[in-house]
NUSEMI-503190 format. One record per residue (C-alpha): residue in three letters; x, y, z. Coordinates in pm, 1 decimal, padded with zeros to 6 digits. Each point is the difference from the previous one (the first is absolute). Layout:
+------+----------+----------+----------+
! type !        x !        y !        z !
+------+----------+----------+----------+
!  ALA !        X !        Y !        Z !
...
+------+----------+----------+----------+
END
This chain:
+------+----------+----------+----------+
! type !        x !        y !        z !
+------+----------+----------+----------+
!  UNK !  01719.3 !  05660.3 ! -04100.0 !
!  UNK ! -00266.1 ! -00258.2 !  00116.4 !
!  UNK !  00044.9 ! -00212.6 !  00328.7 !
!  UNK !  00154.7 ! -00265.1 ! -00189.6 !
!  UNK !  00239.1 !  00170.5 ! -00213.8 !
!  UNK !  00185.1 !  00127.8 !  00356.6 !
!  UNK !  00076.9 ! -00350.9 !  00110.5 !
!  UNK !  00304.7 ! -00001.7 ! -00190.8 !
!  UNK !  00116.0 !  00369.6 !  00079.9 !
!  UNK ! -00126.8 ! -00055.0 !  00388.2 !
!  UNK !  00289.5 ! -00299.3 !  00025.1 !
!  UNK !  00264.3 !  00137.3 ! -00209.3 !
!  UNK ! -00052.9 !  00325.4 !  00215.3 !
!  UNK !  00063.8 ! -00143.8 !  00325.0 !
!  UNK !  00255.2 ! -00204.4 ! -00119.3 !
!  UNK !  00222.1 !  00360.6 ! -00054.1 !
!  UNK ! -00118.6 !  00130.5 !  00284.5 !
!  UNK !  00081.6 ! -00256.3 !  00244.9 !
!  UNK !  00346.7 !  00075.4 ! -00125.6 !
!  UNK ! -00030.8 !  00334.4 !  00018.2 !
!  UNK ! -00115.4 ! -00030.7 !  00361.9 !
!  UNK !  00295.8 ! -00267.3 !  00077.4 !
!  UNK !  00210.5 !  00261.2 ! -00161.3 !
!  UNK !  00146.8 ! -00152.6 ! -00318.0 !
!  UNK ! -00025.8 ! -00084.9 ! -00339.6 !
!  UNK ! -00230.0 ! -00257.3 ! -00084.4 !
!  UNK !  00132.1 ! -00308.2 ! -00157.4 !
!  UNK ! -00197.3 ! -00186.4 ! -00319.0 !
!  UNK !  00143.1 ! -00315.7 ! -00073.7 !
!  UNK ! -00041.4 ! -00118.9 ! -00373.8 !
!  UNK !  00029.5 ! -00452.8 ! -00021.8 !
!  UNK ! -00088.6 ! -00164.9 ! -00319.2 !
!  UNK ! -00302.3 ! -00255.9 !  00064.5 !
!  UNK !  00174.3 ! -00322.8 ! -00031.5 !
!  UNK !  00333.2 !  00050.0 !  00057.3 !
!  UNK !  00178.7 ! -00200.3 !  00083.5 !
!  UNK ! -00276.5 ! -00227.5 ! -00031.0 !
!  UNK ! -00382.7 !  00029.4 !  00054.5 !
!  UNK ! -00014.3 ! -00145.3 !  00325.6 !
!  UNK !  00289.2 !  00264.6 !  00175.7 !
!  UNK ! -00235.8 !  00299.2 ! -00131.7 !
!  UNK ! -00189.8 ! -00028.5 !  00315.2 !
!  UNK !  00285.7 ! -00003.9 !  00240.8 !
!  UNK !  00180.5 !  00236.2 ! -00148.3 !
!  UNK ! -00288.3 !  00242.9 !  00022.9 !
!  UNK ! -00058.8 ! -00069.3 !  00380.9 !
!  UNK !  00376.9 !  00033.6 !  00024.8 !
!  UNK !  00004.1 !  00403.9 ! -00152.7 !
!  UNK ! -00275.4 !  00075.4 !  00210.6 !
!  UNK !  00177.2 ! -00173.6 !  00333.0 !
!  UNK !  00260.4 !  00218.8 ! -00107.4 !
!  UNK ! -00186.0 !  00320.7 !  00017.5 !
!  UNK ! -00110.9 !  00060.2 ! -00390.5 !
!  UNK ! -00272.9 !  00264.7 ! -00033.9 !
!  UNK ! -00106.0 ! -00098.2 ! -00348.6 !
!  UNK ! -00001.2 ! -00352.0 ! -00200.7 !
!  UNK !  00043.2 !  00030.5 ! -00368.8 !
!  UNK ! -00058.6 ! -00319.3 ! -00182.1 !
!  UNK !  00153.0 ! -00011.1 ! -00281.2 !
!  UNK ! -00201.1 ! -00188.4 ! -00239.4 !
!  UNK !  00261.2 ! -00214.9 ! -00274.7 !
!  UNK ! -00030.3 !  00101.8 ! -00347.3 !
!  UNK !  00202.4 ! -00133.9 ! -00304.4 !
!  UNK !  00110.2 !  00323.2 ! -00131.2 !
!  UNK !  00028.0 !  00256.4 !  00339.6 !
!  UNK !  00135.2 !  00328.0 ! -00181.4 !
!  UNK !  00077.1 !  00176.6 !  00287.8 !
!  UNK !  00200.6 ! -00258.0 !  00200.9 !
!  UNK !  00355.5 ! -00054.6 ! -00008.0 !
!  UNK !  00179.6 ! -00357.4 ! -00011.3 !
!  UNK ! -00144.0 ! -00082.3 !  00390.7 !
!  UNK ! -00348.9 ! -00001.6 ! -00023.2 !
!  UNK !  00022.3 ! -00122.2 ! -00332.5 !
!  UNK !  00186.5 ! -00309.9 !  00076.9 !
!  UNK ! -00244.6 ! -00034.3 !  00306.8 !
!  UNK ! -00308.0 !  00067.3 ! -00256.0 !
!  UNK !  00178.8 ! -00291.8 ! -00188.4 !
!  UNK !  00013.1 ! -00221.0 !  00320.1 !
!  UNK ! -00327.1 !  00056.9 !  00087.4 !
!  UNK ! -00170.0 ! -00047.6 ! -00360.7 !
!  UNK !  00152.0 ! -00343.1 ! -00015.3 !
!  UNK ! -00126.7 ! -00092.4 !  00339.8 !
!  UNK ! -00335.7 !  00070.9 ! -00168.3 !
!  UNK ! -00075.1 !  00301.9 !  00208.0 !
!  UNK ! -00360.9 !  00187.1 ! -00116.2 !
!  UNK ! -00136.9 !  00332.3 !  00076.0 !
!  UNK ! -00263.4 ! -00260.6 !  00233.5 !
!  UNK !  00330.0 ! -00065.0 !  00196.2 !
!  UNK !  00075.2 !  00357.1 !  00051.2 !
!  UNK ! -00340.5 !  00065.3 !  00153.8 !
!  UNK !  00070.8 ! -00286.2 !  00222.8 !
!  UNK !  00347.2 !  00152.0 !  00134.6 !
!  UNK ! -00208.3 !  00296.5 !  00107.7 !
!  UNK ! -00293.3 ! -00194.5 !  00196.4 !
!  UNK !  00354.0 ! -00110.9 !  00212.7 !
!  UNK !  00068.9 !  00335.6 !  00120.5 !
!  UNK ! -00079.9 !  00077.7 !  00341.6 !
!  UNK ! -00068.2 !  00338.4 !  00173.9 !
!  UNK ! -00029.1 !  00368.5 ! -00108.9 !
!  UNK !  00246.6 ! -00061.0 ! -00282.7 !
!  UNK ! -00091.5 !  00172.3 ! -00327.6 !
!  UNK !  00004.9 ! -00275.3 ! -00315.3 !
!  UNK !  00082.4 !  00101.0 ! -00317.9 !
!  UNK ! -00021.1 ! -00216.4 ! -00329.2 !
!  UNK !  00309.9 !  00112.7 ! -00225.7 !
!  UNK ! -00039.5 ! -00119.2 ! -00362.0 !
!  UNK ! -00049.3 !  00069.3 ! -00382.3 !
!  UNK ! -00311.7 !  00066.1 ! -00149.3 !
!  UNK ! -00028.9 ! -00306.8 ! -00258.3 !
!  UNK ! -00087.9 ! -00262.7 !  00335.1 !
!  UNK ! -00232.2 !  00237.1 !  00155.7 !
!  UNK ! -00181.0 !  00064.8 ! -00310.1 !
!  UNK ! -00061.3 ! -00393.9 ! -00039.7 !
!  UNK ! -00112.5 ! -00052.6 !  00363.7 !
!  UNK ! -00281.0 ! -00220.9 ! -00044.2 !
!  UNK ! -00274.7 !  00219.4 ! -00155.7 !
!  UNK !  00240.8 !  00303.7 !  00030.5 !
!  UNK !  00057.2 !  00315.4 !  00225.3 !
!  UNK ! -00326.2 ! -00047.7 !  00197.8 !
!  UNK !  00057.6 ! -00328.6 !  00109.4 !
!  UNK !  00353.5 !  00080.5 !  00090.8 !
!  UNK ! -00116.6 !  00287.8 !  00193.9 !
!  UNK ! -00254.9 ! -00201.3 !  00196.4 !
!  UNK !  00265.4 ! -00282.6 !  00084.9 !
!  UNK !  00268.9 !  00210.2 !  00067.3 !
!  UNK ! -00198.8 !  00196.9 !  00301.4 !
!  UNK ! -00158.8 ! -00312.8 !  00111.2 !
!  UNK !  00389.9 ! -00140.5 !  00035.5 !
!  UNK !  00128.9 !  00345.0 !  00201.2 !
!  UNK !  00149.8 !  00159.6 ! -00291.7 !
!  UNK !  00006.3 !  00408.6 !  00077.0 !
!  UNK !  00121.1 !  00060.7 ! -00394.3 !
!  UNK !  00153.3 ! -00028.9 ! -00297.2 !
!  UNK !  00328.3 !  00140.2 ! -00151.7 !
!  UNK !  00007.2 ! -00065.6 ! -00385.7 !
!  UNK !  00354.8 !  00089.1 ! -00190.0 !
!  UNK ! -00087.5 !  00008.7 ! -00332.5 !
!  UNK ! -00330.6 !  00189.7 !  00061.6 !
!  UNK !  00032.6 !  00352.6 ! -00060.0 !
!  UNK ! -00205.8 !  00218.6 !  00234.3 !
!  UNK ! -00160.5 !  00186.3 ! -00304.9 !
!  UNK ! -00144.8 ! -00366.4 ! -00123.4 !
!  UNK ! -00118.3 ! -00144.4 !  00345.8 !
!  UNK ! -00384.7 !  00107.4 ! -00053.5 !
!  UNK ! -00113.1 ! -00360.0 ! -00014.3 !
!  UNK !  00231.8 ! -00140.1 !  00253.0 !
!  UNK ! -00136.1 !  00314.2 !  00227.7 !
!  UNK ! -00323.1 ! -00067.6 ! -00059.5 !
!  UNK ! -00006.5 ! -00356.2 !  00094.3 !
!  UNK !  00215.1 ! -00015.9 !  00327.7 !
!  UNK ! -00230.8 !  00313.0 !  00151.3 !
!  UNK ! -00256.8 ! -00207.0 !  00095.7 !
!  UNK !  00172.6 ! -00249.7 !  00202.1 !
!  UNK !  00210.5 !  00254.1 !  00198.4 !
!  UNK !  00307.7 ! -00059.2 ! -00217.8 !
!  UNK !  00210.4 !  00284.1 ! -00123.1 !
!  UNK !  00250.0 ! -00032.9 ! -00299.1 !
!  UNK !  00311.7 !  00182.1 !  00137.5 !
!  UNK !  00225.0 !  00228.5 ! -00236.0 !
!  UNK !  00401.2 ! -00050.1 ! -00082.3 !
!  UNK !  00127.7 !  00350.0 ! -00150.3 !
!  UNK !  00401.2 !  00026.3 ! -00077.7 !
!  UNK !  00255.3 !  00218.9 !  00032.8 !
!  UNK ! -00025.0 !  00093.5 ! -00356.6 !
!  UNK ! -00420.5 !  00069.2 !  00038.3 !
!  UNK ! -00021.6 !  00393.5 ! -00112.8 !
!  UNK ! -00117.1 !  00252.9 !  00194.7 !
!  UNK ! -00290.7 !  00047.4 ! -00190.6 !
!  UNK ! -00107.0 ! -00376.5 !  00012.9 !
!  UNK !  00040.9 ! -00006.3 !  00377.0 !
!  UNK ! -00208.0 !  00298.4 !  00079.7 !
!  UNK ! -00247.1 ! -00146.1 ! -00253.6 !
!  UNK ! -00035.4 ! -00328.8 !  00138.4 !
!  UNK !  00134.1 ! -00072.8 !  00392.6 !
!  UNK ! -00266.4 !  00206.1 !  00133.8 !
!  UNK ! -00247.2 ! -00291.1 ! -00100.2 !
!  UNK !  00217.0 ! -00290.5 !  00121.5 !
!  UNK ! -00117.7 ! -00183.1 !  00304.3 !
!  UNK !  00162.5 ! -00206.5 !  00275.4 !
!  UNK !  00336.3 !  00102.0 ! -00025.1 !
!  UNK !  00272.7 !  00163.0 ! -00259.8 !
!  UNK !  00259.8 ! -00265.6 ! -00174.3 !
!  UNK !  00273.7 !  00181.0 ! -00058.1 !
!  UNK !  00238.9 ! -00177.3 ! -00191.0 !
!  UNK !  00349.2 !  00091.5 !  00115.4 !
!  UNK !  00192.0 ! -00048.1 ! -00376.6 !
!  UNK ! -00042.9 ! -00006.4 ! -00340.5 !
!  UNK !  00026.1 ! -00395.3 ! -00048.1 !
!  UNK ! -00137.5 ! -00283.2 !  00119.5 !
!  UNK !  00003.6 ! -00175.3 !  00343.2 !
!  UNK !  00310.2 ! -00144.8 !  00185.2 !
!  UNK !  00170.4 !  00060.6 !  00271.4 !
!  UNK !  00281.9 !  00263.4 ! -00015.8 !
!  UNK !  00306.4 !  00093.2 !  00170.0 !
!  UNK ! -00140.1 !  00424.9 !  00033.6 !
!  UNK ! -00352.6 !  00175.8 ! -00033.0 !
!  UNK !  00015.2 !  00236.9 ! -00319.7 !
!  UNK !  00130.8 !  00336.7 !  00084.8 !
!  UNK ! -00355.7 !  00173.6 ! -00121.9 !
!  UNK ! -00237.9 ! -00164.7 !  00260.3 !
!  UNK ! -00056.5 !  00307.4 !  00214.6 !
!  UNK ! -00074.7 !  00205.7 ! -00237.5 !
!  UNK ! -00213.0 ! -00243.3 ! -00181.8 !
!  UNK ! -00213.0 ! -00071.2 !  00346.2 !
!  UNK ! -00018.2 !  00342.4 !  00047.6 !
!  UNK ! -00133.6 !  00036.7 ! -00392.0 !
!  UNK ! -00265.9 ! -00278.1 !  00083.5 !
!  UNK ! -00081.7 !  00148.3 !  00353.3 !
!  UNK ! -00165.0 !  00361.2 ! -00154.5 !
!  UNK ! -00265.0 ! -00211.1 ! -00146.0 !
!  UNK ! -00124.1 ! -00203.3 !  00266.0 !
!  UNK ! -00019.6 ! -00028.5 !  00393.5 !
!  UNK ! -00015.1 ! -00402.1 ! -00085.1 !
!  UNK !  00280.4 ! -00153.9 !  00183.1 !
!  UNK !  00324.0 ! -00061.7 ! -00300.6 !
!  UNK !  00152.5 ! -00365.6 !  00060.1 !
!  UNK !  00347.9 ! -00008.0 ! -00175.1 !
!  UNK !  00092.2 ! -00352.5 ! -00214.8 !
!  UNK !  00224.4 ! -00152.1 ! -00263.6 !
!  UNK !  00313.5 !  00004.9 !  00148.8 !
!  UNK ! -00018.1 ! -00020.8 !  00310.1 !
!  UNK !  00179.2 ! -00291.5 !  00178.1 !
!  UNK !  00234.0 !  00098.8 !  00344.5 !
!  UNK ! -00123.1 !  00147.3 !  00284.3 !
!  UNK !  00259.0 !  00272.4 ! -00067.9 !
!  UNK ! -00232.3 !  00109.9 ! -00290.2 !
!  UNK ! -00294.4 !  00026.2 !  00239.4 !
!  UNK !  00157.9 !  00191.9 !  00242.3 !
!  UNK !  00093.3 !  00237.2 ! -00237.7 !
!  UNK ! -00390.1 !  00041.5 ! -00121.5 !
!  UNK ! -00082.3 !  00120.5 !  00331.3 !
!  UNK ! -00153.8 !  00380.8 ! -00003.6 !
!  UNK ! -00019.3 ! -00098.9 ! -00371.6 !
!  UNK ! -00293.7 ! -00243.4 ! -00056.4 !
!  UNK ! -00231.4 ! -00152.6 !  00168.0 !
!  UNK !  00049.2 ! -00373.5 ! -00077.2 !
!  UNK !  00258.1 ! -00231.9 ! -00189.3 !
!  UNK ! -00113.1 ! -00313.9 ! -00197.6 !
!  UNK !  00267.4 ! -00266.4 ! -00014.1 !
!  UNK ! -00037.2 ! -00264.7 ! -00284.0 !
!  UNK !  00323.5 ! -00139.8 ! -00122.0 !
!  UNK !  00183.8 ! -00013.2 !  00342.7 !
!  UNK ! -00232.2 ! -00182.0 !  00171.2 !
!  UNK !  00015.6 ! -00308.9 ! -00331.6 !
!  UNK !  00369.1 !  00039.7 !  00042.1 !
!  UNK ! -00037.0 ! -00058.4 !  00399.1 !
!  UNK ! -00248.1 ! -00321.6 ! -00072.9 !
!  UNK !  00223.5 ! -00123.9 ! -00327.6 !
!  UNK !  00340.9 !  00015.6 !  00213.8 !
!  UNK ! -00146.7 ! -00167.9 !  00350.5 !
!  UNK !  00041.9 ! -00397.8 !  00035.4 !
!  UNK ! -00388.8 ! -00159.9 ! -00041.2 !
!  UNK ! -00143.1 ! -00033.0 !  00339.6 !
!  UNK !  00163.0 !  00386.4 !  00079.0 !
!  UNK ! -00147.0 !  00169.8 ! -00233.0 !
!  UNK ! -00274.7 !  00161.3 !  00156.6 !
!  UNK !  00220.2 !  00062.5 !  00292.1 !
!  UNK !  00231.7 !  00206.0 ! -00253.6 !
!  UNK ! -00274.0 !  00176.7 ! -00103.2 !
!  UNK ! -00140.2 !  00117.9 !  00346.1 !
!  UNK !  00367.0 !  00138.1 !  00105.7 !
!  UNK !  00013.8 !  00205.6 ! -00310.0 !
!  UNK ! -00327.0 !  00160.8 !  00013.7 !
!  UNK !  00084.6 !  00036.1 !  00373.2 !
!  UNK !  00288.8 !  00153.9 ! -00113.9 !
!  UNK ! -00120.6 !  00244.9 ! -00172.2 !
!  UNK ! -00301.4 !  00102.8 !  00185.9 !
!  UNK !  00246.2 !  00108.0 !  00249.6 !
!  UNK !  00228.2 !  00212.5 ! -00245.8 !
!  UNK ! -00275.1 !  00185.5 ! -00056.0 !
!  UNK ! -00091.4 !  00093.9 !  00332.1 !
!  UNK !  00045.3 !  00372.3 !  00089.9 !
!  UNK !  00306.9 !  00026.1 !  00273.8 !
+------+----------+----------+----------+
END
């Protein structure tokens, strides 16, 4: 691993084990660049981290988001028509303030077509703060040139495996992620839901024979009653569709406010008693 390729894996390190060290779970906090509108992005990114987020994911809006249930698809919707670009999404990170880990969240199609492609993207992402990359509809076995391209500017491309992942394709393949494990806590894709699935121990604990990478928990995930129950579990929880449903319901003017209590929230559900 050169100097540069550790940037990424330096930040998203500490970000964990300041958590660890506080003695809780750290807290990710997915938003959709744009929504509500382009010019709230910014707030509501200083307004997670006020309220004690580890990690930033940017979600990037994409016409056709596969893994994303009707939330961040109607945000992605919002956000398209505002005329939100991948250039935006840089900018949302270059708001960011502290030791807070970015992430950009997104399908492969608009970082492909970054301006002269994956280099470029690579180059603009670091220079905006961005730690890494988590890419859906990339599977790890087809993430050579995506690899190869965010190594040199200190970016690391991080890994979502699901419950249904075999055995055989998790010892293959989470030794050689980086970062952090995405563990995706149901067959399905994201919203908020009234109870974790029933198999997530035993899929952590699947994941966690492979790797002594830190295993975030997401899809799901929306109370702070499903955070405290992920403690002695994993590591981290990454909150998507809550946190939209937080800005969506709040009056304008309040909705940043709404945000910070919820990520305040759950920060302290998943604090160790």
């Amino acid at each position: 691993m050169t100097v540069a390729s550790r940037a990424g894996a330096e930040r998203i390190g500490r970000a964990f084990a300041r958590a660890k060290d506080e003695r809780r779970l750290a807290v990710a906090i997915y938003l959709t660049v744009g929504f509500p509108s382009r010019a709230e992005t910014g707030p509501l990114v200083v307004a997670a981290i006020d309220g004690g987020a580890d990690l930033v994911e940017l979600g990037v809006p994409f016409s056709d988001p596969l893994a994303d249930g009707a939330t961040v698809q109607r945000a992605s919707e919002r956000a398209l028509r505002e005329g939100t670009t991948l250039g935006d999404c840089l900018a949302a990170a270059r708001t960011a303030s502290g030791d807070v880990a970015i992430l950009l969240m997104g399908y492969a199609n608009p970082f492909l077509r970054y301006r002269r492609g994956l280099a470029d993207l690579a180059t603009d992402a670091a220079a905006a703060g961005v730690c890494g990359l988590i890419v859906p509809d990339l599977p790890a076995e087809e993430s050579a040139e995506f690899d190869d391209a965010l190594a040199p500017a200190g970016l690391l491309r991080i890994d979502l495996y699901a419950p249904t992942t075999p055995d055989a394709r998790l010892q293959r393949l989470v030794p050689r992620s980086r970062g952090f494990v995405y563990c995706v806590s149901l067959t399905g894709v994201t919203g908020a839901r009234t109870a974790l699935g029933a198999d997530v121990r035993d899929f952590v604990g699947r994941v966690r024979r492979h790797t002594a990478l830190p295993v975030a928990v997401g899809f799901g995930i929306s109370r702070p009653e499903h955070v405290a129950a992920l403690r002695g579990i994993a590591d981290g929880v990454i909150v998507g569709s809550a946190a939209l449903d937080a800005i969506a319901a709040a009056p304008e003017g309040r909705r940043a406010d709404a945000l910070r209590e919820l990520v305040a929230a759950l920060v302290a559900a998943g604090r160790s008693a």
